[in-house]
N, C-alpha and C positions, 0 to 999 in steps of 0.2 A: 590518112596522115598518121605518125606512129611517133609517139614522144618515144626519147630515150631517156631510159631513167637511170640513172645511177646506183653503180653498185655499191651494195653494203657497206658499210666500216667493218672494217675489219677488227675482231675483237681481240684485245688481249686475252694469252692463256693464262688458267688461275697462276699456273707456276712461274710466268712471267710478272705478272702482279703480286706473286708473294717476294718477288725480288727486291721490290719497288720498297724505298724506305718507310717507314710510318711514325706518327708521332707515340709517343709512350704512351700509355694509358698509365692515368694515374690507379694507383693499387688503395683497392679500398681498406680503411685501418681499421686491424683487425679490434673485434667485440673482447673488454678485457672479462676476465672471472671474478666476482667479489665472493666473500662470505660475508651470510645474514646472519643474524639472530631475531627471530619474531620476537617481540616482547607487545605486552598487555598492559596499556596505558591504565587502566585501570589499579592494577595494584603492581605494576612492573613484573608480575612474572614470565618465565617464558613459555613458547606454546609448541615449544618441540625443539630438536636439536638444531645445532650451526648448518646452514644449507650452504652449498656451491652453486651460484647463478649467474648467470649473463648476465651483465650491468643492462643491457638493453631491455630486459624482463619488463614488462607494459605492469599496470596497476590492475586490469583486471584479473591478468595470471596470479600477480602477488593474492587477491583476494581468495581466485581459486583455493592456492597456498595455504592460505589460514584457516580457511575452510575445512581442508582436509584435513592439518592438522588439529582442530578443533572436532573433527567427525562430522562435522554438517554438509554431509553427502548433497541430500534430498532437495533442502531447501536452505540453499547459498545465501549469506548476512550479507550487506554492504561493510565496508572497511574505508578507511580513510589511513595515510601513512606517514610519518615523518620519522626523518633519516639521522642517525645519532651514531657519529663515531668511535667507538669503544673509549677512544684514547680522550676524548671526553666528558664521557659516561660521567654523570651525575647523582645517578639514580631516578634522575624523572628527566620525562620529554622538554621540559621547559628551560633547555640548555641557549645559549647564544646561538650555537652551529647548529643546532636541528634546522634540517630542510624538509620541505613539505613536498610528498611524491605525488603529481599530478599527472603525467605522461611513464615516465620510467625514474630507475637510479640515474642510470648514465643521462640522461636531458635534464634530469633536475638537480642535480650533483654534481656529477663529475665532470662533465661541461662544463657547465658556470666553473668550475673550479680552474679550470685550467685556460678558461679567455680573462679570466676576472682577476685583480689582489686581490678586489673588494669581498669576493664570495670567498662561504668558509673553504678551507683548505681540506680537499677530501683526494684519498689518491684508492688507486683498486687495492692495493696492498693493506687498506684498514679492514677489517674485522668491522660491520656494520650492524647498528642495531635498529631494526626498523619499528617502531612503536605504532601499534592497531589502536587507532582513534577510531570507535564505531561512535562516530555523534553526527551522524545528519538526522535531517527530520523524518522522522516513519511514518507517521500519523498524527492526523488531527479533525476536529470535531469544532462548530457549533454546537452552544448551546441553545436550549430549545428558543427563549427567548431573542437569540440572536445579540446581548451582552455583552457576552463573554466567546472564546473559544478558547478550545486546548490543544496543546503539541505536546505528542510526545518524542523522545530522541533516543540517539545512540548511548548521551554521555549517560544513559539512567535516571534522565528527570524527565519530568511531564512540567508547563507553563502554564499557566491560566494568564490570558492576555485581558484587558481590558478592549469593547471593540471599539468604545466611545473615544478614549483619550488615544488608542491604539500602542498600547505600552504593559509590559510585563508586570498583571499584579501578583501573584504567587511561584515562587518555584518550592515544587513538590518534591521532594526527596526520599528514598527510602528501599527504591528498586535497585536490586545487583545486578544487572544487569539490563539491556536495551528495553525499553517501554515501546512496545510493537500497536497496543491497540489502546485507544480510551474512547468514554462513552459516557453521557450527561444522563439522568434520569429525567423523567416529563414537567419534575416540578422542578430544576434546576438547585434542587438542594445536596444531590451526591454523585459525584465524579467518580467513578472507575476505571482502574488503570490493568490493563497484563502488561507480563513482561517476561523476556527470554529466562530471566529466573526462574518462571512457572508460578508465581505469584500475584495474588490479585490485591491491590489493594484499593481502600473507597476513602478518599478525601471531602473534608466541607469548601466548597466554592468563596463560603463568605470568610473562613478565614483563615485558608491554607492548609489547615493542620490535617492530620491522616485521620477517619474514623472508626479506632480501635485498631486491631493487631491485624496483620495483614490475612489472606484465606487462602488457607496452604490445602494442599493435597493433591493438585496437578503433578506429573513428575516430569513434564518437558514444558517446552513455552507456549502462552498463550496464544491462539490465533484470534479470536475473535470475541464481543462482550454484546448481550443484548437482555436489557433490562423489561420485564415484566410491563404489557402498556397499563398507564394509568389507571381507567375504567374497569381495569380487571383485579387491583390491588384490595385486598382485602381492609376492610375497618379496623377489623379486630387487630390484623397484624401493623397496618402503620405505617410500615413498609414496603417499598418494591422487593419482587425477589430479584436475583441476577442469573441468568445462564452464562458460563463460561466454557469457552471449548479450546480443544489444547491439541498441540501436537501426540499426544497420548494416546489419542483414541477415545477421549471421553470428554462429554459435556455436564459440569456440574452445575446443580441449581442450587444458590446458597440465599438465605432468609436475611439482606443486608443489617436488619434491624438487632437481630440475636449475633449474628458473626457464624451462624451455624450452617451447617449443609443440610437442604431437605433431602434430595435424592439425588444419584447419580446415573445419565442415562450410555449404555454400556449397549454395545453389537456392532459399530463401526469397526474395522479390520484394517487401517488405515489414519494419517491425521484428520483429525476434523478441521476445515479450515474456514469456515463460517457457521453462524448459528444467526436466529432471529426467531423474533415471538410475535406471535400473531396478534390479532385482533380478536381469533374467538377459541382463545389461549392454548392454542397449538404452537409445537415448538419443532423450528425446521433447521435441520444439520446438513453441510454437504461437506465430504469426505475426501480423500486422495486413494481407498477404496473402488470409484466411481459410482458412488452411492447418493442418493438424497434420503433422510429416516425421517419422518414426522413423526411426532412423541406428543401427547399428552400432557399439557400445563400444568393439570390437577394433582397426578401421580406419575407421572413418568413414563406409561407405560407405552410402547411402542404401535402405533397406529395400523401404518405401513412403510413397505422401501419402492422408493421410486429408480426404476435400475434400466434406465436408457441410455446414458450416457455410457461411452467406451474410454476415456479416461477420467483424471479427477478432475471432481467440482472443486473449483475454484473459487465461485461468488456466487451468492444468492438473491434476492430482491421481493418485495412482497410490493404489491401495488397499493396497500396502505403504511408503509415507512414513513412517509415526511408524517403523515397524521400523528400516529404513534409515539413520533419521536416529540414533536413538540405538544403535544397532548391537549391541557385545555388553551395556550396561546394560539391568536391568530392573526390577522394585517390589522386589527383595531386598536392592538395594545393592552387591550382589557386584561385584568391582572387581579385574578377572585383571589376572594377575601381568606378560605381557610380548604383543606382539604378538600373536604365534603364539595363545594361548590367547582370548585377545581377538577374532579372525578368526573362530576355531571355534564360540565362544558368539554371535559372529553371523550365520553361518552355520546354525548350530541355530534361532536364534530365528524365521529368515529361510522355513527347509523346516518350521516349524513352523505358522508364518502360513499358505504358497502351499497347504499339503497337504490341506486343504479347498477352496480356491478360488483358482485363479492370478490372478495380477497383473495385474486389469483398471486400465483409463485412461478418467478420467472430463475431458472440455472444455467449455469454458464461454466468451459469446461474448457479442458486440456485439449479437446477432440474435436474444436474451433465450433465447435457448435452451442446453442442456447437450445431449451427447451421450457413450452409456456404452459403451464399445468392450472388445471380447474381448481377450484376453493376446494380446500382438501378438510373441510368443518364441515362439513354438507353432511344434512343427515343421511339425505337419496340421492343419488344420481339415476340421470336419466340413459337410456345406453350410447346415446349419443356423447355420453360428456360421464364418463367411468376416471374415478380417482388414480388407478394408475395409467391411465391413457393420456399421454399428452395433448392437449386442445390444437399444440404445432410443437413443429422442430424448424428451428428458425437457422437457415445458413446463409453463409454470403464472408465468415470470415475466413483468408486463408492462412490464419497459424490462431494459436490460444485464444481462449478470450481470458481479460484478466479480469474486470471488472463490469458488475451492470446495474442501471437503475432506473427506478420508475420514475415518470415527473409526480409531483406533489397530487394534480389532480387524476393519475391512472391511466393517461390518455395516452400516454406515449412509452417509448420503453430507449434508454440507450445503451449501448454498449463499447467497450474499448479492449481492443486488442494487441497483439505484438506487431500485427499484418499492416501498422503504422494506419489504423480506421478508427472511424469513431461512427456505427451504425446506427439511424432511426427505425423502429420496429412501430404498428399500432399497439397496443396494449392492451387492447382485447382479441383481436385474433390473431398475435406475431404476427403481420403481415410487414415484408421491407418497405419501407419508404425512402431511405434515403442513404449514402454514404458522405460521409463529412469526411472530404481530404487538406490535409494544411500539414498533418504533420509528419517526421522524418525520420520518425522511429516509433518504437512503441507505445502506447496509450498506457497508461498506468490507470487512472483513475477518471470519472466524469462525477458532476455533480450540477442538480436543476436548481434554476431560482424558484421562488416562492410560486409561484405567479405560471412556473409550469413553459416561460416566453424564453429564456434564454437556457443555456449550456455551455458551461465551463472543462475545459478537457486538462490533465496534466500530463505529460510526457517525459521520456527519454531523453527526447533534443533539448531538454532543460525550458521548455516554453509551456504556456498556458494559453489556451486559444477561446474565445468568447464567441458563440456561434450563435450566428442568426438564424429561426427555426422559419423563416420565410423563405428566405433564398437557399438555406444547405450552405454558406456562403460564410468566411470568415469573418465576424463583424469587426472582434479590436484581437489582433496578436497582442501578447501578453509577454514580452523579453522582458528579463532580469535577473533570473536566475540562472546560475554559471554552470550549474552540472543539473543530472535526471531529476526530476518536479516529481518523488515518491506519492504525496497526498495534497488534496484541494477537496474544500468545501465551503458551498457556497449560501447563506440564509441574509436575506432582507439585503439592503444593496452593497451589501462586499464580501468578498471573495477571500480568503488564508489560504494558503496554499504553503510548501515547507519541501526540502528535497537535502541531495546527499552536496549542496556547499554548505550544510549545515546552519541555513537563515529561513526564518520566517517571512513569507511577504505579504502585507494587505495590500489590497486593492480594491480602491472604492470604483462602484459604477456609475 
């Protein structure tokens, strides 16, 4: 039996179909042209001539923008922007009409302008003057004790926060420009600040003021500050010393006590963009060279270069940092009585740490890769375990790594990348353990509680994520902050954390 099936529809030809009427399509409106003028919130001047631009120009082109016209090819500033129409023009940002550029001109101006009476009146026909607010948070620090911490900013101040009342006890003034890094010493009596100036300067904690003139001699801005450990501070001198390392190429070791430079350590080809000092007073640089140098504490002299990496180091990590940093405090509170006693208990805490496992150095690099090096103080090596031989080359991320750190007690190692990861390593033989997924862009920063159980991450997507080291597993998402979470750190149970909406935020655990 044989169905009959029916023939096809017959279809229409295109050219009958183009016959056929159709509704208009609305014509999209066209993108109008303004002219900018960059200006510098800081002192109002300008940073290059009147531009011609699409009112559609997003915020991170504009940044591009000032970038270039500032020269900062290399390593791009964050910017913040608001919009001031010549006609005006006041001489400072803090006009009635200034609008805040969050998205573009045209979404954040000229829009509103033209649905609203209420918004200010801005047409493309104005001559516009865009004001570079660099004031989000770059950096911040506990201190050893867990007290106090610090933020540093765009607007050129550093905070000393109280952590007790959780409120702003000092603003530190002094820096011309953005304050990129700061850094506590072990006995929580001097604060050091860099800054895009190229300027270091050391503040007293107890009563804001700056201690003595500031320590010139960098000619670009600082990356990085890492103070002398306790246990190694001389009697005689009183003082910690400081290492400072700069986009220059060079790391200077200045004598905080005298204001004076002991030596300068020089052969990097490249910016330096972290430095850190050991425990058995070795001092470790990495570069945008793709270099790591180990140097000598005593006199500067250079040890060896560690030259595995294929781009630049980025971050560094020693597996006794928490010791270091907080010296002779520990979870007991105990709070010795004068120097001397204060040395010894960090000292103790310090051969208490290495006496299982010496002071390895973990790096971290453009080239998405880490790499975990042996105690590079060692009198002998064995040939199993050679000073420039990496113990491992740790991978698994797939773009940069930006940041790395060890836990408190050396056991773990983490890391955070652009590759939107935040990686568990062991800590003594780089091996993976684990990938911690949550977040949606990239990882800026990680930092371990005391205690070595949690890990706190900051980000891109503007969140902060509190990871449980059981499960790999998000324990509390952390929303609150509106744009990228730049810096977090975390001692005794809260969390500071600071980004480009330019707010600080605690968070107790």
């Amino acid at each position: 039996m044989a169905t009959l099936v029916p023939p096809p529809k017959r279809q229409k030809s295109s050219y009958s179909q183009s016959l056929k009427p159709r509704a208009p399509t609305p014509e999209k409106a066209p993108v109008p042209s303004i002219v900018v003028q960059f200006k510098s919130a800081e002192d109002g001047s300008s940073l290059g001539p009147a531009i011609n631009l699409p009112a559609d120009t997003d915020r991170n082109a504009l940044q591009m923008l000032v970038n270039k016209l500032r020269g900062e090819g290399e390593d791009p500033l964050p910017y913040a922007f608001h919009l001031v129409p010549r006609s005006t023009e006041t001489t400072t940002p803090a006009t009635p009409a200034r609008v805040q550029i969050n998205n573009s001109i045209l979404a954040d101006a000229l829009a509103p302008a033209a649905s609203s009476s209420k918004a200010p009146v801005f047409s493309p026909e104005d001559v516009f003057e865009l004001w570079c607010h660099a004031s989000p948070i770059l950096c911040c620090a506990h201190s050893p004790t867990g007290r106090y911490a610090a933020t540093g900013s765009g607007d050129a101040t550093c905070r000393i926060w109280d952590m007790e009342t959780e409120t702003p006890k000092w603003t530190l003034s002094g820096h011309k420009g953005w304050v990129l890094c700061v850094e506590w010493d072990a006995r929580e009596k001097i604060l050091a600040t860099g800054g895009h100036d190229g300027q270091v300067r050391l503040w007293s904690p107890s009563t804001g003021q700056p201690l003595g003139a500031p320590l010139l001699g960098h000619t670009k801005w600082i990356t990085s500050l890492a103070f002398e450990p306790l246990h190694l501070m001389s009697s005689r001198v009183g003082s910690p010393r400081l290492a400072t390392s700069s986009k220059d190429g060079t790391v200077r070791i200045w004598n905080t006590g005298t204001r004076k430079l002991d030596f300068v350590l020089t052969g990097h080809a490249a910016s330096v963009n972290v430095v850190r000092w050991g425990g058995e007073n070795v001092i470790y640089t990495g570069s945008s060279d793709r270099t790591v140098k180990v140097w000598s504490g005593v006199d500067g002299k250079l040890i060896r270069t560690l030259s595995e990496h294929a781009h630049w180091v980025n971050t560094v990590a020693l597996s006794t940092d928490f010791v270091l940093r907080t010296g002779p405090y520990d979870h007991t509170g105990k709070v010795p009585k004068d120097d001397e006693e204060a040395k010894s208990l960090a000292l103790a805490r310090y051969k208490d740490l290495v006496s299982t496992h010496p002071e390895t150095l973990i790096t971290g690099s453009d080239d998405h890769t880490l790499f975990l090096w042996p105690d590079q103080a060692a009198s002998s090596f064995s040939s199993s375990a050679t000073p420039k031989k990496p113990l491992a080359r740790l991978t698994g991320h797939q773009k940069q790594v930006n940041h790395v750190a060890f836990s408190p007690d050396g056991r773990w190692i983490a890391s955070a990348g652009f590759d939107n990861a935040v990686k568990i390593w062991e800590g003594r033989t780089g091996k993976f353990v684990a990938s911690l997924r949550g977040h949606v862009a990239a990882v800026y920063r990680v930092a371990w509680s005391a205690d070595s159980r949690m890990l706190v991450s900051a980000s891109k997507d503007s969140t902060l994520k509190l990871w449980d080291l059981r499960t790999y597993k998000i324990r509390i998402d952390l929303p609150g902050h509106t744009d990228e979470v730049y810096c977090v750190d975390f001692v005794a149970d809260k969390v500071v954390s600071g980004g480009r909406d330019k707010t600080v935020k605690i968070w107790r655990n």
